[in-house]
Structure formats: C-alpha cells, structure tokens
C-alpha positions in Angstrom: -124.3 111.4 86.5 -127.3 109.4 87.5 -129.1 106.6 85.0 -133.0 106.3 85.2 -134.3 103.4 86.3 -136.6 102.2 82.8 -139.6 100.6 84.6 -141.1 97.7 82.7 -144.5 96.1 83.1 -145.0 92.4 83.6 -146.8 90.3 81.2 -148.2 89.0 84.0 -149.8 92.6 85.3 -150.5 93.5 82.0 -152.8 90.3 81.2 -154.4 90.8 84.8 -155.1 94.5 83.5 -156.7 93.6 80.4 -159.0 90.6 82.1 -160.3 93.4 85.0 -161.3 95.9 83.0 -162.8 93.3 80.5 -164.7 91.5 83.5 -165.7 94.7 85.1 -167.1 96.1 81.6 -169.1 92.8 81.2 -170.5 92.8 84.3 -171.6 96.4 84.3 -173.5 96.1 81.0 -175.1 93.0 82.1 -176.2 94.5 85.1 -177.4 97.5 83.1 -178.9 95.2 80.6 -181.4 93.5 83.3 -182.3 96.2 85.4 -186.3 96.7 85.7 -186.3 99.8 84.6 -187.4 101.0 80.6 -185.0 100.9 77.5 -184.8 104.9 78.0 -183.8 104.7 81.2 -181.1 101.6 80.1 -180.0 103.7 77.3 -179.1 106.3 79.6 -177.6 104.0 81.8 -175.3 102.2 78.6 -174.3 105.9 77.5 -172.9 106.5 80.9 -170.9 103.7 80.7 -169.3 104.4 77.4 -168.7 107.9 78.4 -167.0 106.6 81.7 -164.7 103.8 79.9 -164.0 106.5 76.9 -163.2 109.5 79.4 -160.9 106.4 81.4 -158.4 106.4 78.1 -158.7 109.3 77.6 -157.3 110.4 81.0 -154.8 107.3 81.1 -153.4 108.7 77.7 -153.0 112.3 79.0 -150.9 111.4 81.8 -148.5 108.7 79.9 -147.7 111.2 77.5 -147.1 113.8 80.6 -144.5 111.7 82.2 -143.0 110.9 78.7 -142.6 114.5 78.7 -141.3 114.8 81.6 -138.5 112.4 80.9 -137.9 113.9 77.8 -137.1 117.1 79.2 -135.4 115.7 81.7 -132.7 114.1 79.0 -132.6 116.8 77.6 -131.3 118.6 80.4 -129.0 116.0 81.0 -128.1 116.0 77.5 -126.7 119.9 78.3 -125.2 119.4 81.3 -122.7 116.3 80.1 -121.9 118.5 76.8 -120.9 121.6 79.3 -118.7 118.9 81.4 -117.2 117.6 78.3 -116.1 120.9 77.0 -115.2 122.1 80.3 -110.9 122.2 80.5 -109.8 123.0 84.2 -106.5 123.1 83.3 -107.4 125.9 80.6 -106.0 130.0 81.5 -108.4 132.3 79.8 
C-alpha cells in the first residue's frame, strides 16, 4: 500500500505569490492609466485587464478542484482495495 505524499506550500512562496501578482497588477494599470491614448480607448484597455485577472481565478480554481478530484477518487479506490484485502481469508475452503 502506498501513502501520498501531501504537498504543502511555503509561507514563504505563498507571500512571494501574493506580492507578484499584486506588483504585476499595479504596474499594468499604471501603465494603462498613462498611456496617450483617450479614456475610450483606456477603458478598453482596464476591461481587458479585469477580464484577464478574473478569467486567471477562474482557471486556477478549475484545476485545484480537478486534482482534489482526482485524489479523491483515487482514495476511494484505495479505500476498496484495502476492504477487499481485509476480508480476503487465504486460508478459507469455499
């Protein structure tokens, strides 16, 4: 029988995680904010941008809850297979 390895994410990563996205996010709508272009046109360009960082969790929630899936199933698989082994006599004469 094989144990899964429970991966764990630094604080550390985590905190770098949160201050990249923050800094990229603040740096795109300040660049968007001073481009010479008109407020339609910087609208636009601010729209995209929310759409792009709301689409971003979207996707990143989609495939965490795919792998949880996944390693459900997968216990519960394992789950079967240990009650089979446990009920299994070799010893028994049908």
């Amino acid at each position: 029988m094989t144990q899964q390895v429970k991966t764990t994410t630094t604080t550390a990563f985590y905190v770098q995680a949160v201050i990249s996205f923050g800094l990229s996010l603040t740096a795109l709508a300040v660049g968007i904010t001073y481009l010479p272009v008109t407020t339609w046109v910087r609208s636009f360009m601010g729209l995209g941008l929310l759409y792009v960082v709301t689409s971003t969790f979207t996707l990143a929630k989609c495939v965490r809850d795919r792998n949880e899936e996944a390693t459900v199933v997968s216990r519960v698989d394992q789950a079967r297979l240990d009650k089979l082994l446990a009920e299994h006599d070799p010893f028994k004469n049908d």
